[in-house]
OpenMM code with the backbone's topology and positions (N, CA, C; nanometers):
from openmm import Vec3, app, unit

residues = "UNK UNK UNK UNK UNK UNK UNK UNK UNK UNK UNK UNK UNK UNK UNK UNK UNK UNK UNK UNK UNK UNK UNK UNK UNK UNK UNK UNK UNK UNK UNK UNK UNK UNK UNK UNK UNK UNK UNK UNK UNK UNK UNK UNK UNK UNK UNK UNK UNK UNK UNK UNK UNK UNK UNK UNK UNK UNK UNK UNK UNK UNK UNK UNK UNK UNK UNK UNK UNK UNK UNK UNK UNK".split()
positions = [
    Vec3(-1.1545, -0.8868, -0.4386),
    Vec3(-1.0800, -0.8058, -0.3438),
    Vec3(-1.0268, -0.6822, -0.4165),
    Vec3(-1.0401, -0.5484, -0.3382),
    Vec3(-1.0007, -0.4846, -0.4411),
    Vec3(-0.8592, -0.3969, -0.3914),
    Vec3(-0.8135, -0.2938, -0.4418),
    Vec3(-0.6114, -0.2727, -0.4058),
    Vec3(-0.6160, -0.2169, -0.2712),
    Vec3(-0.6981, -0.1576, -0.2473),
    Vec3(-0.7120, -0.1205, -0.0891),
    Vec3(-0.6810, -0.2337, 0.0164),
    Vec3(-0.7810, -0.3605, 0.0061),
    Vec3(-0.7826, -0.4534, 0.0614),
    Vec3(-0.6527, -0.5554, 0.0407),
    Vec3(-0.5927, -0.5697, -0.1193),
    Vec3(-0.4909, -0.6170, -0.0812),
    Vec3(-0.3557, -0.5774, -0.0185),
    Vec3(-0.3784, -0.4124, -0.0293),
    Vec3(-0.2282, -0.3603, 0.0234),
    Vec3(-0.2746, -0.4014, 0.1676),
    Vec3(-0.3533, -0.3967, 0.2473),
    Vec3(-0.4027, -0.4119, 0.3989),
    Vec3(-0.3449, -0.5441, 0.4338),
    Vec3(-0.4064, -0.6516, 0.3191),
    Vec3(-0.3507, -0.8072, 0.3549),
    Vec3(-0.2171, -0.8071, 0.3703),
    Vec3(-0.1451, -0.7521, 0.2814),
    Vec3(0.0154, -0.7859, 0.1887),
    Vec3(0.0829, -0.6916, 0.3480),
    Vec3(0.0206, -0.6141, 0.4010),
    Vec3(0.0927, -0.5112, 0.4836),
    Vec3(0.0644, -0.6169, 0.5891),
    Vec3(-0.0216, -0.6420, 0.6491),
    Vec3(-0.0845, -0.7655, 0.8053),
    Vec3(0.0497, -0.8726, 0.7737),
    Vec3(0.0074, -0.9467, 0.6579),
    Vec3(0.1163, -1.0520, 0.6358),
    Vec3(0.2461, -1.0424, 0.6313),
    Vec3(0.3321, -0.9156, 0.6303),
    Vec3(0.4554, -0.8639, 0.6527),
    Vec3(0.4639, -0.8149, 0.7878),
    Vec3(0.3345, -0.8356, 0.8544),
    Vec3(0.3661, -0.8599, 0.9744),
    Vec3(0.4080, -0.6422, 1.0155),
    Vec3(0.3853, -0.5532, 0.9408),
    Vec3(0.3999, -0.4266, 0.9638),
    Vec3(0.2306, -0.3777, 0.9990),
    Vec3(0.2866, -0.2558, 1.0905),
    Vec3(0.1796, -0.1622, 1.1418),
    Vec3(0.1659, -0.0397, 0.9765),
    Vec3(0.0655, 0.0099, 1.0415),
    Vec3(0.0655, 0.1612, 0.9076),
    Vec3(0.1838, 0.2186, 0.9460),
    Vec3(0.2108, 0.2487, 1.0942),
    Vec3(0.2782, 0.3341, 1.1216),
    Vec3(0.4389, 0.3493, 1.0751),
    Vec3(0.4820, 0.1931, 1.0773),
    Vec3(0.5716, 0.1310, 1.0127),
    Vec3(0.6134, 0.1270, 0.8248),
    Vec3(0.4935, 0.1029, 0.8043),
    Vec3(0.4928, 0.1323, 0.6374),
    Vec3(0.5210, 0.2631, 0.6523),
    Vec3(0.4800, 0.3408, 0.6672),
    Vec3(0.4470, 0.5096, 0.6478),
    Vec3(0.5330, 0.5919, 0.6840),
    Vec3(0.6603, 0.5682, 0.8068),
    Vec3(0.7840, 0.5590, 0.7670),
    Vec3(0.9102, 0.5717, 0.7176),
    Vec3(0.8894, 0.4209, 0.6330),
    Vec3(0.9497, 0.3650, 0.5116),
    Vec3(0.9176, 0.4512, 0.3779),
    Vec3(0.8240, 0.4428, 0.3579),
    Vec3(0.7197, 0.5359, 0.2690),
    Vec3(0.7727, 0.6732, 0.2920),
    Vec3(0.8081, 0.7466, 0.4033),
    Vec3(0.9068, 0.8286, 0.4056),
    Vec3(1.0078, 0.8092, 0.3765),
    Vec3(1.0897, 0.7329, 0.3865),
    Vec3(1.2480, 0.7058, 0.3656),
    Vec3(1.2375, 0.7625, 0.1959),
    Vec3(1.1509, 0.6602, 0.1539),
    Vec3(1.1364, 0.6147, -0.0020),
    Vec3(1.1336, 0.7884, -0.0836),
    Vec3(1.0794, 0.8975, 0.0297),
    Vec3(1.0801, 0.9655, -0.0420),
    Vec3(0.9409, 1.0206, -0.0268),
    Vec3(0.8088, 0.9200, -0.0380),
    Vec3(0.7126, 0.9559, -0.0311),
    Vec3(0.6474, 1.0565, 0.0226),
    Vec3(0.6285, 1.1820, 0.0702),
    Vec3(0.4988, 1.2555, 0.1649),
    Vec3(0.3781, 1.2144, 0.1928),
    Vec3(0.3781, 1.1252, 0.3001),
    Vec3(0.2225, 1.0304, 0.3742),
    Vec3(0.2619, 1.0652, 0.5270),
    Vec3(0.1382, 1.1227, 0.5478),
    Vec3(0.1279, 1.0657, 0.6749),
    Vec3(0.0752, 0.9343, 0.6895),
    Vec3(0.0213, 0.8878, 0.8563),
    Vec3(-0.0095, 0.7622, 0.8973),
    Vec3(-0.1089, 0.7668, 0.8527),
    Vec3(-0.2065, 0.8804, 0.8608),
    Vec3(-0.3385, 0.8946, 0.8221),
    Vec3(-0.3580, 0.9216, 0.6994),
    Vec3(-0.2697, 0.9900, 0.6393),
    Vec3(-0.2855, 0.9699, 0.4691),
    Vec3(-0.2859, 0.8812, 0.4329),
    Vec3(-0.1752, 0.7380, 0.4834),
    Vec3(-0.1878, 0.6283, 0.4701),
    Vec3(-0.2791, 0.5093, 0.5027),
    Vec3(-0.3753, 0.5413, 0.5607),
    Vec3(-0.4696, 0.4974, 0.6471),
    Vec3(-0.5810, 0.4904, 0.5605),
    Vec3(-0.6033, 0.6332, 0.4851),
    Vec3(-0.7121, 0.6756, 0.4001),
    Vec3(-0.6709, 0.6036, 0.2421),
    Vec3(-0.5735, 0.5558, 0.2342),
    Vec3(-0.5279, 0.4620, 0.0860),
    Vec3(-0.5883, 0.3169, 0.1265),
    Vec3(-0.5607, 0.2894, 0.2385),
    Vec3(-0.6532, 0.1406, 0.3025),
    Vec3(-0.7724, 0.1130, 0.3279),
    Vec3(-0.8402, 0.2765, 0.3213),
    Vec3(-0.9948, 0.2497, 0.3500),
    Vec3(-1.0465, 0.2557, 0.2192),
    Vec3(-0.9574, 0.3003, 0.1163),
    Vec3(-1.0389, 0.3219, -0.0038),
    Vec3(-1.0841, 0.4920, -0.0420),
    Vec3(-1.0326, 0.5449, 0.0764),
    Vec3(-1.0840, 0.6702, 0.0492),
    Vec3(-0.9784, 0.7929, -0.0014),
    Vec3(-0.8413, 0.7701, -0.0001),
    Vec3(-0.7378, 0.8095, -0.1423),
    Vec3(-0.6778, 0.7568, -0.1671),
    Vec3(-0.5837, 0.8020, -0.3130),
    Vec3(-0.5645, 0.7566, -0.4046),
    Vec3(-0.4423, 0.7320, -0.4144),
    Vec3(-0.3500, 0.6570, -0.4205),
    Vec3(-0.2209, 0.5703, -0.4164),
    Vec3(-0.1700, 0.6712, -0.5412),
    Vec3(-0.0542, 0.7193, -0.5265),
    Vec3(0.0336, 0.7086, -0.6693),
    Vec3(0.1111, 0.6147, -0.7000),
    Vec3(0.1569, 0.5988, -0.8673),
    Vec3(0.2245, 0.5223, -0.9067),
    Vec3(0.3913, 0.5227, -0.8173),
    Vec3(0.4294, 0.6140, -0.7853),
    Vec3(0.5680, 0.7005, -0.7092),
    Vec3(0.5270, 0.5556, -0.5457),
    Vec3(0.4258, 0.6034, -0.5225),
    Vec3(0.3903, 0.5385, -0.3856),
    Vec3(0.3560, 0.4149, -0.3910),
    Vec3(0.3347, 0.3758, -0.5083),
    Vec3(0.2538, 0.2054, -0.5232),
    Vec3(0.4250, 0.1447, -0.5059),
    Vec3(0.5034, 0.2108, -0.5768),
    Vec3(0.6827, 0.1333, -0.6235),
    Vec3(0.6824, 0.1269, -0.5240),
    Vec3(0.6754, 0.2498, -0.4142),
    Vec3(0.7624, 0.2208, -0.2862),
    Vec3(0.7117, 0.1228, -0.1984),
    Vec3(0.5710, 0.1078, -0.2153),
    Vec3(0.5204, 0.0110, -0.1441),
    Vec3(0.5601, -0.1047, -0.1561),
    Vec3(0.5623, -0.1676, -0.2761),
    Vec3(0.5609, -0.2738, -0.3308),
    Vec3(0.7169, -0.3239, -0.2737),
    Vec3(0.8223, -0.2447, -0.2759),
    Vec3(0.9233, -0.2380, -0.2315),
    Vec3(0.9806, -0.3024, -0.0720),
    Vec3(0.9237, -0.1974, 0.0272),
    Vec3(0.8621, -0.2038, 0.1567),
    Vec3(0.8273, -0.3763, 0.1841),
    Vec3(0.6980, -0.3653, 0.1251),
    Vec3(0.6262, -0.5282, 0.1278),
    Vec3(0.6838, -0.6242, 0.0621),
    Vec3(0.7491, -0.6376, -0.0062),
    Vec3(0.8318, -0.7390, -0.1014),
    Vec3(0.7213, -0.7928, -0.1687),
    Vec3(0.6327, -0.7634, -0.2763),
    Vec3(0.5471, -0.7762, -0.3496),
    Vec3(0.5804, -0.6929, -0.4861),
    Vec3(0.4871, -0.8182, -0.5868),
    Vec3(0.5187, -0.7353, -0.7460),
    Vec3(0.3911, -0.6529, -0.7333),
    Vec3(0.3966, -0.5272, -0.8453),
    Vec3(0.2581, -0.4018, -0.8080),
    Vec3(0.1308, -0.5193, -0.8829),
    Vec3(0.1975, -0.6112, -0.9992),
    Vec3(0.1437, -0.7127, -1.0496),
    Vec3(0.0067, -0.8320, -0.9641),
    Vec3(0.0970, -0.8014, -0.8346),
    Vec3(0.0126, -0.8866, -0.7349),
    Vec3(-0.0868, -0.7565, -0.6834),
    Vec3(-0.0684, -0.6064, -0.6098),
    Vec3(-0.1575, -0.5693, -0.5893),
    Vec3(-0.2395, -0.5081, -0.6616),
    Vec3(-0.2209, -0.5093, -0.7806),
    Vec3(-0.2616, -0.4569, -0.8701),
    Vec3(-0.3998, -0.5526, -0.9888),
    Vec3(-0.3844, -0.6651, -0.9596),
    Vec3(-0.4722, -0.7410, -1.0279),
    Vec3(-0.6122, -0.7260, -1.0336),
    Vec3(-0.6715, -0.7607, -1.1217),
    Vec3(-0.8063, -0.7067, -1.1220),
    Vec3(-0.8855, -0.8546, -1.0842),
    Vec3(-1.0405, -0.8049, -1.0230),
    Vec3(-1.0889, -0.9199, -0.9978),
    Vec3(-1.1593, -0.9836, -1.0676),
    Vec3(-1.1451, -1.1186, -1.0485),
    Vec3(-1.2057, -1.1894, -1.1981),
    Vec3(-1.3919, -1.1269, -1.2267),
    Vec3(-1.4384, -1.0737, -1.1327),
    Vec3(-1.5675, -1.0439, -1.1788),
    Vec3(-1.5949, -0.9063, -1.2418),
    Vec3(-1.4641, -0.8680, -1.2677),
    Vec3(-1.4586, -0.7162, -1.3359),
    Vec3(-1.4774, -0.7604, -1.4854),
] * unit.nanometer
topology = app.Topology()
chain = topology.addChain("A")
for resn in residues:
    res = topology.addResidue(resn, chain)
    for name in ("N", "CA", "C"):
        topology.addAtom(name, app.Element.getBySymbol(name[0]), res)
């Protein structure tokens, strides 16, 4: 699974929309839109470290968990 896919899970399982993260993700400070945020879930940009904290935050997750690599790497 790779960080795209788990921020998607970790976000479903907190039971939040994008629209909801993205937000928060404002509060935090961040500059995302829904669709900027949208495009970090498809894989198609690139998360900062600034934005991974806040996430991780948001979701109540360590960056440890979305961040893991997969054992076939």
């Amino acid at each position: 699974m790779e960080l795209k896919d788990r921020i998607a899970a970790v976000r479903k399982a907190a039971g939040l929309t994008q629209e909801q993260v993205t937000a928060r993700l404002q509060i935090e400070g961040c500059d995302l839109t829904r669709s900027s945020y949208a495009k970090i879930e498809a894989g198609l940009q690139h998360i900062s470290v600034r934005q991974l904290w806040a996430l991780c935050r948001i979701l109540k997750t360590a960056p440890e968990e979305l961040l893991r690599l997969d054992e076939s790497f």
